[in-house]
C-alpha positions in Angstrom: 39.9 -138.9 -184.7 43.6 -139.5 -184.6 44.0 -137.5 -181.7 41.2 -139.2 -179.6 43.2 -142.6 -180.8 46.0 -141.8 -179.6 45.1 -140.0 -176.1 43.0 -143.6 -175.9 46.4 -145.4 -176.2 48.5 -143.1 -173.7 45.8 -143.5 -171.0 46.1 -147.4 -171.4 49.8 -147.2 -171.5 49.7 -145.2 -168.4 46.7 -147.9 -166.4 49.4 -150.6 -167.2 52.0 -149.1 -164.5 48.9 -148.0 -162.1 48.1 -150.5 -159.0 44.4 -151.8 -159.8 43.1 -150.4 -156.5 39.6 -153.1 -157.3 41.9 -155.6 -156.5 42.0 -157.2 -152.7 45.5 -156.9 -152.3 46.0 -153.8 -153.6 43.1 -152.3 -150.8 45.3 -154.0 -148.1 48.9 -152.7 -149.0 47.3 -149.3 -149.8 45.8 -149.5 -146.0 48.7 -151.3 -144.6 51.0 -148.1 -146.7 48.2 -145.3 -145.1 48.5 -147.0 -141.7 52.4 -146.6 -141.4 52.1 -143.6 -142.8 49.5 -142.0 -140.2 51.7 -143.4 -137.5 54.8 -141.5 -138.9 52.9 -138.8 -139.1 51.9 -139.3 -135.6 54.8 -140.2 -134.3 56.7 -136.5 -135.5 53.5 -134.8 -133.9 52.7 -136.7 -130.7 55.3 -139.7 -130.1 58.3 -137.6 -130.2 57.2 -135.1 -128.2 56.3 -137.2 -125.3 59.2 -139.3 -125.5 61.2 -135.9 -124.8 59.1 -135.3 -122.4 59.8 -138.5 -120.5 63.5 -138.4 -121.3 63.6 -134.7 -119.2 61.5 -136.7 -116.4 64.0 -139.0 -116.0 66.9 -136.5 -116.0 64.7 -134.9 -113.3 64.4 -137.5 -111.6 68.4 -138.7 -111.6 69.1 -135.5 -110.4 66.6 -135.3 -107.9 67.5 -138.5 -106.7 70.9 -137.5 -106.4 70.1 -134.5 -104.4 67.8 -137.2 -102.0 71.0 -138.8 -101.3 73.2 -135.5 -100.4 70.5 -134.9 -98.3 70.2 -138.2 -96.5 73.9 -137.5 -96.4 73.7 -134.1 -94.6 70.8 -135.1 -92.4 73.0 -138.1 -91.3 76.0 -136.0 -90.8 73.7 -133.3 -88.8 72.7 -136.3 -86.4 76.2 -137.2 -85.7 76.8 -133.9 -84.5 73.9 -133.4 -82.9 74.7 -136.6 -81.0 78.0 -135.4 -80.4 76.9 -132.1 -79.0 74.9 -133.7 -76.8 77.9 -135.6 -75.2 79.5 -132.5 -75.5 76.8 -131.0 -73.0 78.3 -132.0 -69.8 81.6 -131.2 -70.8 81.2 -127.2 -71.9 80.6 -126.1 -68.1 83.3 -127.4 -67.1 85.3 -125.9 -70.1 83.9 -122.5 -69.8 84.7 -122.4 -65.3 88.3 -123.7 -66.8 88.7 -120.8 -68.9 86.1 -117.7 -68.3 84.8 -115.4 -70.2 86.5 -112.4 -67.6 89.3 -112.3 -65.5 86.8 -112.9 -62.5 89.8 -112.6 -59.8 87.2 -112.3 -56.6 86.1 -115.8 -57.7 89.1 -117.2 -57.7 90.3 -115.2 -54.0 87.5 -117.1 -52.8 88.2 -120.1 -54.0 91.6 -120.3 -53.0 90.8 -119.4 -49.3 88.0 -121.9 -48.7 90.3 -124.6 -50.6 93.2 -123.4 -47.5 90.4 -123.7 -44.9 88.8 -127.2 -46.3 93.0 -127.9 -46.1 93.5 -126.8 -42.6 95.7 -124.2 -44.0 95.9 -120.5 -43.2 95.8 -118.2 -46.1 97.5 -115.0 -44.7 97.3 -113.2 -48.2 96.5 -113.2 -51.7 97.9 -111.1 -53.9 96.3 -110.8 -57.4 98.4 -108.6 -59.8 97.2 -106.1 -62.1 94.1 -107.6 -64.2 93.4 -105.3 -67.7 90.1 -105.0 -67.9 89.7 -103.2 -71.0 92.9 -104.5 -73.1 94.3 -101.8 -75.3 93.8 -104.4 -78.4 90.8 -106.4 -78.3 91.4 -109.5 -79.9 88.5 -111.8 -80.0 88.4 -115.3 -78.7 92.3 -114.9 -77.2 93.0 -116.1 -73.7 94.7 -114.2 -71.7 96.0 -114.3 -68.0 97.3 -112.4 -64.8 99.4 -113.7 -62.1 98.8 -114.4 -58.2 100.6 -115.0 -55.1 99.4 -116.9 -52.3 101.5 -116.3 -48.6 100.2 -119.4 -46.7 101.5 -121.2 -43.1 100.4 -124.5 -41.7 102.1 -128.2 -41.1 104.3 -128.8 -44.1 101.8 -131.7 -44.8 98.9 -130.0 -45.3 100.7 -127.4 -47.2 101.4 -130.4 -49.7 97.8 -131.5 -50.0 97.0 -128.0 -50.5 99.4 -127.3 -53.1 98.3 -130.8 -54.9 94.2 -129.8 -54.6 94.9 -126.6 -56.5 94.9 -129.4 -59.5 91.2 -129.7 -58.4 90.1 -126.2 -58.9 88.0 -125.9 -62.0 89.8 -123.3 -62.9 93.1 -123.5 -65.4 96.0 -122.7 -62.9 99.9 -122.5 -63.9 102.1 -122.7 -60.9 105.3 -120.6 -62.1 107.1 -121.1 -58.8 106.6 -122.4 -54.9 108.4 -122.4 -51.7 108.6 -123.8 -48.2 110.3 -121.8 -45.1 110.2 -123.1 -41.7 109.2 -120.8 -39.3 110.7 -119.5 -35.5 109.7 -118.0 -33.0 111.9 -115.9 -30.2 112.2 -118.3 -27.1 110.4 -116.5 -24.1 113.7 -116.9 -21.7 116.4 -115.4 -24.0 116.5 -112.9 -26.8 119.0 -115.4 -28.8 117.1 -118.5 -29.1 114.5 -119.4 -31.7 111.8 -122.8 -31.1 109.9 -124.1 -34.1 106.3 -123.6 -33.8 104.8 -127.2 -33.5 101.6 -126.2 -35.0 101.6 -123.6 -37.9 105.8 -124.1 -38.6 106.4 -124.0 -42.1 105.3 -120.9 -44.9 104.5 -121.2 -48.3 104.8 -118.7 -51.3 103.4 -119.6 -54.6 103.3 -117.6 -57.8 101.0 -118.7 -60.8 98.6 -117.8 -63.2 95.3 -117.8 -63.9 93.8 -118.0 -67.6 90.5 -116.2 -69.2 89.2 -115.4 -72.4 89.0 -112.2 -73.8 
């Protein structure tokens, strides 16, 4: 009997510190207690997971939006140059006849003859020195040359505007050196006397060079 007292007592002691869950107020903070409770819960198992899963899509997308812009910056830099190689068009033939990818020495024969004849001057030689055609050391992309002589006769005038159009050639030339001799002829009526040749009375020499890439 004592013992049933006293267990009676200790349960009663006990209800005194318990919440009385009949009571209205105590049903809402227990629910409003569950609630926050299920949406920690929830939050370690579903929230935080999708929050790092939108904090690596945004990292993705910075750094995909930074490699939009290197690429908008390339693409722009590739139209530049594409622009600029398309200026560049009409200029490479003419840098290619300046320098040539062989010696080409015919070519050039033949161009410094019909220039003498467009000139009304008589090209009596053209002397081309030795061209290597196979160089002992082949160096890639090095330009190169061999020299020429031209022998030429005409008025001293048109020897000048024939010297000056060999700036017109397309070709790169380097005059090293040039000279002028008038020229005589033996007088028919004595072995002594010399008369200057109205027509073709003056000679020109020139020594250059001509440039191609090996």
């Amino acid at each position: 009997m004592t013992d049933t007292k006293e267990l009676f007592f200790k349960q009663k002691t006990v209800s005194k510190f318990l919440p009385n869950f009949k009571s209205e107020k105590t049903q809402q903070y227990t629910t409003l207690a569950l609630t926050l409770f299920i949406l920690c819960v929830f939050g370690i198992f579903a929230i935080r997971p999708t929050l790092t899963t939108i904090a690596q899509l945004q990292k993705e997308i910075s750094d995909n939006t930074l490699v939009l812009n290197q690429l908008e910056t390339k693409n722009q830099n590739l139209d530049s140059l594409t622009t600029e190689y398309a200026n560049l068009q009409f200029d490479i033939p003419v840098v290619i006849a300046a320098i040539p990818k062989s010696p080409n020495s015919s070519y050039l024969v033949g161009q410094l003859q019909r220039l003498g004849e467009n000139n009304g001057v008589k090209i009596d030689t053209v002397i081309i020195n030795t061209v290597s055609i196979v160089p002992l050391i082949q160096v890639p992309n090095t330009a190169s040359n061999y020299s020429f002589t031209i022998n030429a006769h005409g008025p001293r005038e048109y020897l000048d505007t024939y010297v000056k159009s060999l700036l017109t050639l397309d070709r790169i030339l380097t005059i090293d050196s040039l000279s002028y001799s008038q020229l005589v002829t033996d007088s028919s009526n004595s072995s002594t006397s010399t008369t200057v040749n109205p027509n073709d009375n003056y000679s020109l020499i020139i020594s250059g060079k001509a440039y191609y890439e090996e």
